[in-house]
C-alpha positions as CSV (number, residue, x, y, z in Angstrom):
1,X,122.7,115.4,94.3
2,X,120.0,112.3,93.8
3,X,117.1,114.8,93.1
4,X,118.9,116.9,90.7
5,X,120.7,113.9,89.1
6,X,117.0,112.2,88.7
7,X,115.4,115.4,87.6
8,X,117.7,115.9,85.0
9,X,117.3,112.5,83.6
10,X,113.6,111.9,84.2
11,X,111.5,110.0,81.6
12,X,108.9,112.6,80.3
13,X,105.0,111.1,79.9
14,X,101.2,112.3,80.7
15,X,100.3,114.2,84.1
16,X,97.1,112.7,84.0
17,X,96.2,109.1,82.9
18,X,92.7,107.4,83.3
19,X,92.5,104.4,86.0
20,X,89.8,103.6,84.5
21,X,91.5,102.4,80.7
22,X,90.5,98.8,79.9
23,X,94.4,98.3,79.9
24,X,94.9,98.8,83.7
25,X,92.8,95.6,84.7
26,X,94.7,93.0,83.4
27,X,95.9,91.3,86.7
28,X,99.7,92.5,87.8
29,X,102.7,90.1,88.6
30,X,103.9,90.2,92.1
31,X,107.0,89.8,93.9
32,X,108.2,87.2,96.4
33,X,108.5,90.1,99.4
34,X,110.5,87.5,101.6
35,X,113.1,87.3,98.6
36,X,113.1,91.1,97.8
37,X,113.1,93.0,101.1
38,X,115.9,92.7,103.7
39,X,115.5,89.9,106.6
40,X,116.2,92.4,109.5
41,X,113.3,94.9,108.0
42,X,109.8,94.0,109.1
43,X,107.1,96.7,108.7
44,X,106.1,98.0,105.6
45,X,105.2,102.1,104.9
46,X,103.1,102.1,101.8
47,X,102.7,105.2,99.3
48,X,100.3,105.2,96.8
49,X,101.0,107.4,93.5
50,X,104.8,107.7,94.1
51,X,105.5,109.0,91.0
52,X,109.0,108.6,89.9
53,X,110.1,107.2,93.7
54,X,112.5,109.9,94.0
55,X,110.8,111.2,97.3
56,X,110.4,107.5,98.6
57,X,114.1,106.7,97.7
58,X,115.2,109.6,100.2
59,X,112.9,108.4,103.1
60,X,114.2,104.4,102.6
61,X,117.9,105.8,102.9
62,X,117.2,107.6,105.5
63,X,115.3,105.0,106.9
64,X,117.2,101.3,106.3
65,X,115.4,99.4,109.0
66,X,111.9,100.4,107.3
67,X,110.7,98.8,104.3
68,X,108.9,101.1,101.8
69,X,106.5,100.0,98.8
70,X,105.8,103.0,96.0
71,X,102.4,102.1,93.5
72,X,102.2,104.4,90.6
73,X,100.2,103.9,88.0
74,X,102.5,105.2,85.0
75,X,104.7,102.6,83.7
76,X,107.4,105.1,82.6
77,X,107.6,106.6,85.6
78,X,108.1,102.7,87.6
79,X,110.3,102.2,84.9
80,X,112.5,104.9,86.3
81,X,112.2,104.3,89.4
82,X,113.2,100.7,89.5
83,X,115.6,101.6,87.8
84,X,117.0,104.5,90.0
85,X,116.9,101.5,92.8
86,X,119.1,99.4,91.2
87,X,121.8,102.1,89.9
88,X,121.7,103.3,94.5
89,X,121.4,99.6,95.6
90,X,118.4,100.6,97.8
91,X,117.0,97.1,99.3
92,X,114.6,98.2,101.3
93,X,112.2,100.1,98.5
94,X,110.3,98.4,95.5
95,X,107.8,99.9,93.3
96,X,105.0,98.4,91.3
97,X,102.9,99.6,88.5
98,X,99.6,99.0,89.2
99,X,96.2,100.7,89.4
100,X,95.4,100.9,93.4
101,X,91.5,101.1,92.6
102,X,91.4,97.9,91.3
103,X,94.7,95.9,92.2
104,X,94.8,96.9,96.3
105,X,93.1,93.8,97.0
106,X,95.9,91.2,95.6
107,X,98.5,93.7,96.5
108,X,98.3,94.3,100.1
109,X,96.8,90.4,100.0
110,X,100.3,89.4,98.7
111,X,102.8,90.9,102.0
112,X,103.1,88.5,104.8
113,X,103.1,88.8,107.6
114,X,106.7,89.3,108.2
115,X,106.2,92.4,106.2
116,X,102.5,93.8,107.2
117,X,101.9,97.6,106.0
118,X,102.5,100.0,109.0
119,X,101.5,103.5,107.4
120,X,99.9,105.0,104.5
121,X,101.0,108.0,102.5
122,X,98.8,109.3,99.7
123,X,100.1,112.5,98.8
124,X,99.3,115.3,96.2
125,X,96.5,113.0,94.0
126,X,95.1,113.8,90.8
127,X,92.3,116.0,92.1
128,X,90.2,115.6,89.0
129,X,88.4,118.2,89.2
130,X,86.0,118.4,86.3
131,X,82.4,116.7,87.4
132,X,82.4,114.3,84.8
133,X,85.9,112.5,86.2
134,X,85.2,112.6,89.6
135,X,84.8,108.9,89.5
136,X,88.6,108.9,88.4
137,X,89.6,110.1,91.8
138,X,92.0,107.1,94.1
139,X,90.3,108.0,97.6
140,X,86.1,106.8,97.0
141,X,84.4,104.7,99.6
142,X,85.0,101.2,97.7
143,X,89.2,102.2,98.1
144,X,88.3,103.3,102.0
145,X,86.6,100.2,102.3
146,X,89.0,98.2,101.0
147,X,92.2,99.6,102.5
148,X,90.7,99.3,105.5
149,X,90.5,95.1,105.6
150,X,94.2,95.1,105.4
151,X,95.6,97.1,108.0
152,X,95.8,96.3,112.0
153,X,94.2,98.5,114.2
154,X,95.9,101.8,115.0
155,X,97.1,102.2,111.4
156,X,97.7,105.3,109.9
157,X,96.7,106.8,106.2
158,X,98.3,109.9,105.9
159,X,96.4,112.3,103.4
160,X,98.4,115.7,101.7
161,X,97.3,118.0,98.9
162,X,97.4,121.2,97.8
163,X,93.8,121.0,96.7
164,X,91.5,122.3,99.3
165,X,88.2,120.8,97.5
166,X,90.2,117.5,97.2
167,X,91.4,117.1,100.7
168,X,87.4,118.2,101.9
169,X,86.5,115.4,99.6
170,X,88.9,112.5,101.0
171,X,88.1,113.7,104.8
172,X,84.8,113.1,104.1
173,X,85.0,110.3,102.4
174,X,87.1,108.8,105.2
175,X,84.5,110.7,107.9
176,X,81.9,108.6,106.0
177,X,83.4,105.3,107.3
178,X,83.9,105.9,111.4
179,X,83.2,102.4,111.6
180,X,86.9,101.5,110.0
181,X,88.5,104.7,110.3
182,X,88.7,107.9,112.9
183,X,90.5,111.1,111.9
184,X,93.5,112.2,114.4
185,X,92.6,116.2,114.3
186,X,95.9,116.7,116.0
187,X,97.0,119.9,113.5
188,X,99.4,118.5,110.9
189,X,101.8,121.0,110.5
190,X,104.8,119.7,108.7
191,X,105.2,116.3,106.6
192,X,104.0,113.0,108.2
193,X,107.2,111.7,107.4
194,X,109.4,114.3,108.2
195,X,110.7,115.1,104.7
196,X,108.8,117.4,102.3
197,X,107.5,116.5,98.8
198,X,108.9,117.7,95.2
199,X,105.3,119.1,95.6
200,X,105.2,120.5,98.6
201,X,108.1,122.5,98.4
202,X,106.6,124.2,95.2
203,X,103.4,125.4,96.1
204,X,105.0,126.6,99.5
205,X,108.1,128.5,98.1
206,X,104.6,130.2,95.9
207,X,102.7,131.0,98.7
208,X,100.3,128.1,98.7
209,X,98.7,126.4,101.3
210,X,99.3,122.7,102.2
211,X,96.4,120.6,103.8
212,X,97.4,117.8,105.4
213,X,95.4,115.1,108.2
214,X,95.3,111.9,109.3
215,X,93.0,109.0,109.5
216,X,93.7,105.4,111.9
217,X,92.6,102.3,111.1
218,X,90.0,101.0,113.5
């Protein structure tokens, strides 16, 4: 009823938007986490391009005792979303807008302690698939690099697409940092978090393939 509900309400604006637009690095206000997230929940999941939240909204009521934190970098689409979280009364989810290439740093900076990220989901990217926006792409060596100084040891950054060229490029750009990161090539059959994507659902009920791995934080 949620999904259908938020489908049939959902804010309409540009697939594909360029992280690299002057008007994405103007710094980003933050939240006080201590203030916004429930006292009991402690560990944070992080997903980066969570679109309109509705997928991230279904894991944090499944999940209360979990906090989860969706970046998109539409601002329609955070619009809806925040707004979709106050409307359910979902404490435990918050989404920013913000462009993860350049704002990770103060982002994942800003949690405490109390709230440290415990997972990573980036699924279904922009592939970007013409030569000339490669450099567009969310996974490159400076975001590895980066992601990497703020999460503990043992970590995981959960990668899904439907784009085989895309997911060889993020393994081996991943594969290209062993010193920060090693792959789990346990086969990933189903959804790291146990619930299937708008996305994933698609391109399965159409006989695609879904490519899915994992990498752990060193």
């Amino acid at each position: 009823m949620l999904l259908r509900r938020a489908l049939s309400t959902k804010v309409r604006v540009r697939q594909h938007v360029n992280p690299l637009a002057r008007r994405f690095e103007a710094a980003i206000p933050l939240p006080e986490w201590t203030k916004l997230y429930p006292e009991n929940a402690s560990t944070v999941h992080l997903d980066i391009g969570c679109a309109r939240g509705v997928y991230l909204m279904e894991l944090a009521q499944q999940l209360p005792q979990q906090c989860f934190l969706g970046v998109e970098i539409r601002e329609p689409l955070v619009d809806e979303a925040l707004k979709r979280i106050r409307e359910n009364n979902v404490c435990n989810m918050h989404v920013l807008h913000a462009n993860m290439n350049l704002h990770i740093d103060p982002i994942l900076s800003s949690l405490t302690t109390s709230h440290e990220i415990s997972s990573v989901s980036i699924f279904h990217p922009d592939p970007w698939m013409k030569k000339r926006h490669l450099k567009r792409r969310l996974v490159n060596p400076a975001f590895a690099q980066a992601l990497a100084t703020h999460l503990k040891p043992s970590t995981p950054v959960y990668l899904q697409t439907d784009v085989l060229e895309l997911f060889e490029y993020m393994v081996e750009v991943f594969s290209d940092h062993a010193h920060i990161f090693s792959q789990d090539k346990t086969p990933a059959l189903t959804n790291a978090m146990g619930l299937a994507t708008d996305r994933e659902k698609y391109v399965v009920e159409h006989g695609g393939a879904i490519y899915r791995t994992a990498f752990v934080a060193k």
